[in-house]
One Martini backbone bead per residue (centre of mass of N, CA, C, O) as a GRO file, in nm:
protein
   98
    1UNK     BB    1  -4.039   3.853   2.043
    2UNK     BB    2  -3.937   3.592   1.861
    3UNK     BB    3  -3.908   3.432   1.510
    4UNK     BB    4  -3.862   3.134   1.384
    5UNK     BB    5  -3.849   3.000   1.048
    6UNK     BB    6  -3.886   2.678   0.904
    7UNK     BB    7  -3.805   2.893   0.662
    8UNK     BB    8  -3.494   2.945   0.516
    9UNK     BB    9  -3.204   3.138   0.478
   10UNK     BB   10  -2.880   3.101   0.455
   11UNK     BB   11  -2.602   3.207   0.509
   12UNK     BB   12  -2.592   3.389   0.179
   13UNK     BB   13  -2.846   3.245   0.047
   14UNK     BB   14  -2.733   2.938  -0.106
   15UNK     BB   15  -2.965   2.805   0.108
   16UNK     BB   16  -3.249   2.610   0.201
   17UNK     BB   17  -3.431   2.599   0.504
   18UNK     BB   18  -3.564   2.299   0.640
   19UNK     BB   19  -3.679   2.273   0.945
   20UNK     BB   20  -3.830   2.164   1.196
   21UNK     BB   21  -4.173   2.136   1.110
   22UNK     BB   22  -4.110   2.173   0.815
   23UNK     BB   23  -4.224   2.266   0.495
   24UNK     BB   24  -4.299   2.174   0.116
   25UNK     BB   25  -4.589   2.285  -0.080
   26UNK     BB   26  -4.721   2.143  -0.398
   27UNK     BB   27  -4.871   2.240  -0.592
   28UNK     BB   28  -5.066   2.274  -0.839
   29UNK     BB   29  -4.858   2.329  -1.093
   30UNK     BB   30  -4.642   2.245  -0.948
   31UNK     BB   31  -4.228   2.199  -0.933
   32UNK     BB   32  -3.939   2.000  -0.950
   33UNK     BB   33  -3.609   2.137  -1.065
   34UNK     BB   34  -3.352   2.136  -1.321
   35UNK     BB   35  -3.251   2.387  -1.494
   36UNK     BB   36  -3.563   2.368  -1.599
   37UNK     BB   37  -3.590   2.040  -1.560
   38UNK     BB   38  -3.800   1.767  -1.554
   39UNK     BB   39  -3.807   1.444  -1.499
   40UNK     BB   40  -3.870   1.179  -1.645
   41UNK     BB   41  -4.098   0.998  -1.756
   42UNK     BB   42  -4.242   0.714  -1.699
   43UNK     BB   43  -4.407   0.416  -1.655
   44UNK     BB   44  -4.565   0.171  -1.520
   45UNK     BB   45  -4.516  -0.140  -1.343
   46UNK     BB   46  -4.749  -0.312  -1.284
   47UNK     BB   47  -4.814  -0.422  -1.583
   48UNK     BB   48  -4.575  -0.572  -1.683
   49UNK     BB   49  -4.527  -0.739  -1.457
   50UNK     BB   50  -4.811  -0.887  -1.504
   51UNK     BB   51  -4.734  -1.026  -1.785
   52UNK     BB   52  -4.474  -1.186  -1.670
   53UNK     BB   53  -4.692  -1.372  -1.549
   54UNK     BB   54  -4.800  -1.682  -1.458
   55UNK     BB   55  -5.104  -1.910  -1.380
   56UNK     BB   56  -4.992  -2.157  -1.518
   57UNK     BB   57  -4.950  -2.426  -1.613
   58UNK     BB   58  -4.590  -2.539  -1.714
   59UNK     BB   59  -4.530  -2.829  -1.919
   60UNK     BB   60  -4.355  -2.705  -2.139
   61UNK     BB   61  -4.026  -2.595  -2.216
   62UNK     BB   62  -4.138  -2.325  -2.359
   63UNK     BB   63  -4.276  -2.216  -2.154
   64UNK     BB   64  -4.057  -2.225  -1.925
   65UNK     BB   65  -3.924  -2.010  -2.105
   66UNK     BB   66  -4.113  -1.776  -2.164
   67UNK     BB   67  -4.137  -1.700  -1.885
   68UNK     BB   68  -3.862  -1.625  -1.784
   69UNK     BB   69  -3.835  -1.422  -2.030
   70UNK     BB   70  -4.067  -1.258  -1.886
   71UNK     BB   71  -3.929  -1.211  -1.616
   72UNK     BB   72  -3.658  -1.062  -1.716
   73UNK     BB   73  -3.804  -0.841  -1.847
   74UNK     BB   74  -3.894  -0.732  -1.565
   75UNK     BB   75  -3.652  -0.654  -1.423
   76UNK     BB   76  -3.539  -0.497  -1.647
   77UNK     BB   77  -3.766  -0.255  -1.624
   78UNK     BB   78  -3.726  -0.239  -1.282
   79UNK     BB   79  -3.449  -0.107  -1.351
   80UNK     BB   80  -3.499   0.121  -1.510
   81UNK     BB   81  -3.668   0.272  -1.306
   82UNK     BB   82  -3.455   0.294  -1.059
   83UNK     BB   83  -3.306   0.451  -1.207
   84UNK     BB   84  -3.473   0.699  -1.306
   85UNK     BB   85  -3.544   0.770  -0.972
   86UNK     BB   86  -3.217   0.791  -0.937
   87UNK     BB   87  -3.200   1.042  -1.131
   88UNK     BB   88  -3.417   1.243  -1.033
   89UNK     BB   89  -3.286   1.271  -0.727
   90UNK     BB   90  -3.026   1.405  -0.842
   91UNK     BB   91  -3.128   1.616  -1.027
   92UNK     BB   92  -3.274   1.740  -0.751
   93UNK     BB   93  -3.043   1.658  -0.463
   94UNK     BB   94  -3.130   1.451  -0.308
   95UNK     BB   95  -2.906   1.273  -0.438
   96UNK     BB   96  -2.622   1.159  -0.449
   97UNK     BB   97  -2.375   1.057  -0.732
   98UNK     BB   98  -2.185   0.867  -0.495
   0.00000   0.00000   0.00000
């Protein structure tokens, strides 16, 4: 009877394959780095984007200007996040650079 593990090194070594059926499970206190460095940590994008909303009547000029511009900065604070996290995911190979 032969076994063959859900995860192993591919033929000469230089790729870890996990097949169907298999995990990778990090434990507390494991990380998954680029050259012995993790992604840069980024701010929780929740608070931010709610404070760009506003619930109340629009009346003045002003207010409908200011909220504009506090929604373009949720939305670029949102861009910068996402590039982020794409840079995250090329950064351990996970996602292409192109």
């Amino acid at each position: 009877m032969s076994f063959e593990p859900k995860i192993y090194k591919d033929n000469g070594g230089d790729r870890q394959v996990v097949a169907n059926g298999g995990e990778i499970k990090i434990e507390t206190g494991g990380k998954i780095t680029n050259g012995g460095s993790q992604a840069a940590f980024f701010a929780d994008l929740a608070s931010s984007l709610e404070e760009a909303y506003t619930t109340g009547e629009l009346d003045a000029e002003a207010e409908i200007i200011a909220a504009i511009n506090a929604t373009n900065a949720a939305v670029n604070a949102l861009e910068t996040s996402v590039n982020a996290i794409k840079a995250a995911l090329i950064g351990i190979g996970a996602m292409p650079s192109s």
